[in-house]
C-alpha positions as CSV (number, residue, x, y, z in Angstrom):
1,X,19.0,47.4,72.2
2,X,21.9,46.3,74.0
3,X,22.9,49.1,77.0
4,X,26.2,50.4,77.3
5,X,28.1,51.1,80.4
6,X,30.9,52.8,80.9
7,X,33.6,51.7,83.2
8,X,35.2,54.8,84.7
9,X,38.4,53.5,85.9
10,X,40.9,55.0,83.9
11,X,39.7,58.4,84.6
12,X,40.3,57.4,88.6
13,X,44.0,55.8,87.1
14,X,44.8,59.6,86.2
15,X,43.5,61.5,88.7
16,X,45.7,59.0,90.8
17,X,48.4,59.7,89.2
18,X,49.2,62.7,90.0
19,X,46.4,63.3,93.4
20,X,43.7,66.1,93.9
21,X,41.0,66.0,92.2
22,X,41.6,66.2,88.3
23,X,39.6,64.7,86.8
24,X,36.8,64.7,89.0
25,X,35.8,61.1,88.9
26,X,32.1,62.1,90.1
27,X,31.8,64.9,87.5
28,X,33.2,62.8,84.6
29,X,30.8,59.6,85.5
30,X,27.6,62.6,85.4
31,X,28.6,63.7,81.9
32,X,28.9,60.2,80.8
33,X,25.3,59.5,82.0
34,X,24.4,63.1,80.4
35,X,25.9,62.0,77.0
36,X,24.0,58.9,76.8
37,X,25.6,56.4,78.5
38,X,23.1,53.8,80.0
39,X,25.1,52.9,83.2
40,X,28.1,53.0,85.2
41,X,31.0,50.7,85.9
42,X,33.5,50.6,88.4
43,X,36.3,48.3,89.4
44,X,37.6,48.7,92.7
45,X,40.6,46.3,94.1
46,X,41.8,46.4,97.5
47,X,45.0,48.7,96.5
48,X,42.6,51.2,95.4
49,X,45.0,52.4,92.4
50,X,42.3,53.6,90.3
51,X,38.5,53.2,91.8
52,X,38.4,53.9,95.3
53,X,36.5,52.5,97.6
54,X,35.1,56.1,98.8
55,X,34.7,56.9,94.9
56,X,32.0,54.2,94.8
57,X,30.1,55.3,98.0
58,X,30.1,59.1,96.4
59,X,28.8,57.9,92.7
60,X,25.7,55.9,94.4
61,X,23.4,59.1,95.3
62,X,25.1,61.2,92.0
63,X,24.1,58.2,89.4
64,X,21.0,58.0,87.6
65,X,22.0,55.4,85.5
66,X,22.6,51.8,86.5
67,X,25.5,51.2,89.0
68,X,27.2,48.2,88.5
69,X,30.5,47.6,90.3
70,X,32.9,44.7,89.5
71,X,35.3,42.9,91.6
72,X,36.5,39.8,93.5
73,X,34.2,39.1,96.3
74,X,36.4,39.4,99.3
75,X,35.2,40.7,102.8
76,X,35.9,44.3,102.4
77,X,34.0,44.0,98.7
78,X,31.0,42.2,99.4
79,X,30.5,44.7,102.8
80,X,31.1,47.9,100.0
81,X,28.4,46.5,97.8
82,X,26.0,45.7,100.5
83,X,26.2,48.5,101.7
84,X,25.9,50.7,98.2
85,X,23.3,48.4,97.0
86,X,24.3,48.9,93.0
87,X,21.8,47.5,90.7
88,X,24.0,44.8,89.6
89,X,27.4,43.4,91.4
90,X,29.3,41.6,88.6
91,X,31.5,38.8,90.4
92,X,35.1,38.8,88.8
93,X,38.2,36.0,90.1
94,X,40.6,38.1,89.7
95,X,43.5,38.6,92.5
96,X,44.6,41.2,94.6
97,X,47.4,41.9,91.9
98,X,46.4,41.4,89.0
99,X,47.0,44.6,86.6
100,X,43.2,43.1,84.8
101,X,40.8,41.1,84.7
102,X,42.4,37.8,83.1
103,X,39.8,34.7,83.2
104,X,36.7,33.9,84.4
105,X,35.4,32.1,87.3
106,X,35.4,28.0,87.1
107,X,31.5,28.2,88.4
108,X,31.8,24.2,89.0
109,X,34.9,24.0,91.4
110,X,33.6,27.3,93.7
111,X,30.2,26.8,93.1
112,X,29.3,26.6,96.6
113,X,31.1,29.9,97.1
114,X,29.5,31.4,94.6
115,X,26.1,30.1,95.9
116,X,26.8,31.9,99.1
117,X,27.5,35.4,97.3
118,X,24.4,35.1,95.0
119,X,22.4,34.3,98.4
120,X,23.9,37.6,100.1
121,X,23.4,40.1,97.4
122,X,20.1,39.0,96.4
123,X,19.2,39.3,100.1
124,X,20.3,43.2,99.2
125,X,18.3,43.2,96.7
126,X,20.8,43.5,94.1
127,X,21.1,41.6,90.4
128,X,24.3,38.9,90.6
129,X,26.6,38.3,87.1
130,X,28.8,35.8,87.4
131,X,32.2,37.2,84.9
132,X,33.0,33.8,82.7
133,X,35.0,32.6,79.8
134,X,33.3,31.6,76.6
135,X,32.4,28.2,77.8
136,X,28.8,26.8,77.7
137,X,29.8,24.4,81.2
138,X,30.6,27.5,83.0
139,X,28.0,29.4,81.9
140,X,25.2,26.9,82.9
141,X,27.4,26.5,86.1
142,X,27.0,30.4,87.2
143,X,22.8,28.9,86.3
144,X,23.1,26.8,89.2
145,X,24.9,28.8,91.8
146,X,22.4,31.0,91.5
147,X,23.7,33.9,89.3
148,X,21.2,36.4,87.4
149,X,23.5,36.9,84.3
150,X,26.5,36.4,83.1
151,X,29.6,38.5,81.5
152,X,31.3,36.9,78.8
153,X,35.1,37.6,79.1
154,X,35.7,39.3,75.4
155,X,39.6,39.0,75.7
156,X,40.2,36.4,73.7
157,X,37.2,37.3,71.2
158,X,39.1,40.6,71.0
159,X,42.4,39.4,70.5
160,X,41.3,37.0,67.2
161,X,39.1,39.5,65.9
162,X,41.4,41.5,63.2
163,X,43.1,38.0,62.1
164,X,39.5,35.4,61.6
165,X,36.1,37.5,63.0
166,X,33.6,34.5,62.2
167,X,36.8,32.4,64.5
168,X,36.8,35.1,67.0
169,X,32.6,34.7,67.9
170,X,31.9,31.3,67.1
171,X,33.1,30.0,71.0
172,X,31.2,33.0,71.9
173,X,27.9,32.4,70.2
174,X,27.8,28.6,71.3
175,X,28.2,30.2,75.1
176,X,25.3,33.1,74.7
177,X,23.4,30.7,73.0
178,X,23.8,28.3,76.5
179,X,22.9,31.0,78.4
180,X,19.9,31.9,76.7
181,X,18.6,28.4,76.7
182,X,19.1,28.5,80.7
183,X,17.3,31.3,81.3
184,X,20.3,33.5,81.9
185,X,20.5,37.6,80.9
186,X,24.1,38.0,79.3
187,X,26.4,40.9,79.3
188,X,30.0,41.4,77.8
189,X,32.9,43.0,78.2
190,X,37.1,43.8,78.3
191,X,38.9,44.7,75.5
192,X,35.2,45.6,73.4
193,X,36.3,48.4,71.5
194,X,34.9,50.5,67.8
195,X,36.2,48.0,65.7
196,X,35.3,44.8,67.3
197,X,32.2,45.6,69.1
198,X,29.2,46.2,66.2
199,X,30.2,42.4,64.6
200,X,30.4,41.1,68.6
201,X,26.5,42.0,68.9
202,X,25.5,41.5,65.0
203,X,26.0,37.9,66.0
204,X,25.5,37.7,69.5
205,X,22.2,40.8,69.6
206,X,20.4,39.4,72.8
207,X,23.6,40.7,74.7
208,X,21.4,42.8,77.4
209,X,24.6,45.1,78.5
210,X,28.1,45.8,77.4
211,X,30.6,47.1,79.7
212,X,33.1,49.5,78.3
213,X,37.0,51.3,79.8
214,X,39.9,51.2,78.4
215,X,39.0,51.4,75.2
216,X,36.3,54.1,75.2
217,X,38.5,56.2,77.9
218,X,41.2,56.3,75.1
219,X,38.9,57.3,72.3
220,X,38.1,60.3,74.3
221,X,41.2,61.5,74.9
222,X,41.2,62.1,70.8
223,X,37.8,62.2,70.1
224,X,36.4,63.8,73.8
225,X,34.1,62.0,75.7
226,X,30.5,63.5,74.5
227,X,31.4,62.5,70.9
228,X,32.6,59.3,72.2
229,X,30.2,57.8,74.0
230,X,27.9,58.8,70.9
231,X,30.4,56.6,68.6
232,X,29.8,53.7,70.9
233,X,26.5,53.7,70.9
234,X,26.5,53.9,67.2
235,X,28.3,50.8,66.9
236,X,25.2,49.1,69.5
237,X,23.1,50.4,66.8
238,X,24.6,49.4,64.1
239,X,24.5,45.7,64.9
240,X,20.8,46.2,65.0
């Protein structure tokens, strides 16, 4: 069954807001884990306004799950993940500004880049995905630069959903299906929420991992977070 992980940024965004320590990023990313969650995301960015870079150094002993931490692969990133050795580093384009994740890497113009950062975290021991849009040339490109898996970019899949569903997938099938046929593990995620995600996996079910924020962090401010993470995992199993 596809795992779920939950990305714990927005708990960081309010503790930030207002300093100290509440919420306690460490403690809410141990009840996640206890209430069934089968890993952990975190985005940090240089500006640290949610996930800091200290944050991700303190979750690696506490976890139990699977770590896997997101971001651009700049100096001070890829010397934070070498250094926490995650299980997975998921390689995302976006820039030092950018309020989200908004597109996926072109794996054919930076290939050789990307080559290089596939070489160094594997040398650490540590599973590569390569965050791409719903294209099958990009996914087979992330094939060649060496890449483990890759996350398909849901944005777009998310945005179509309530209007045309069978619209919404169909880019998204034709790039799993690319994946799969080059040997590639495939994860998903932004914007996956209770609505959109059990139809997501119905069509797509050898998704190995979906990774979850916004949208589960803001179920659980109505529903809490135990009940939550239960609901999301109920929509994994429904698709099955």
């Amino acid at each position: 069954m596809t795992r779920l992980s939950v990305n714990i940024n927005k708990i960081a965004t309010l503790r930030n807001a207002r300093g100290g320590n509440l919420p306690d990023v460490l403690l809410a990313a141990r009840r996640c884990e206890e209430f069934g969650a089968d890993g952990i995301t975190v985005h940090p960015r240089p500006d640290e306004r949610h996930i800091r870079y200290a944050d991700v150094r303190a979750l690696k002993p506490l976890l139990t799950t699977e770590f896997n931490i997101e971001g651009n692969p700049i100096p001070a990133f890829r010397e934070l993940v070498c250094a926490v050795r995650p299980a997975q580093v998921t390689l995302v384009p976006d820039a030092h500004d950018a309020l989200t994740s908004n597109a996926g890497w072109d794996t054919l113009a930076n290939r050789a880049f990307l080559q290089d950062m596939c070489a160094l975290f594997h040398e650490n021991g540590i599973r590569v995905s390569i965050f791409t849009d719903p294209d099958a040339r990009m996914v087979e490109g992330a094939k060649t630069c060496g890449a483990d898996r890759v996350e398909l970019y849901t944005a777009a899949y998310a945005g179509l959903f309530p209007q045309n569903p069978e619209a919404a997938v169909a880019p998204y099938l034709t790039a799993a299906q690319a994946a799969r046929d080059c040997g590639l593990g495939l994860n998903a995620g932004h914007d996956l929420n209770l609505d959109n995600l059990t139809w997501y996996l119905r069509h797509i079910p050898w998704t190995a991992e979906v990774s979850i924020g916004h949208a589960l962090i803001s179920d659980a401010l109505y529903l809490g977070l135990e009940k939550t993470v239960a609901a999301y995992r109920q929509a994994i199993a429904r698709a099955l």
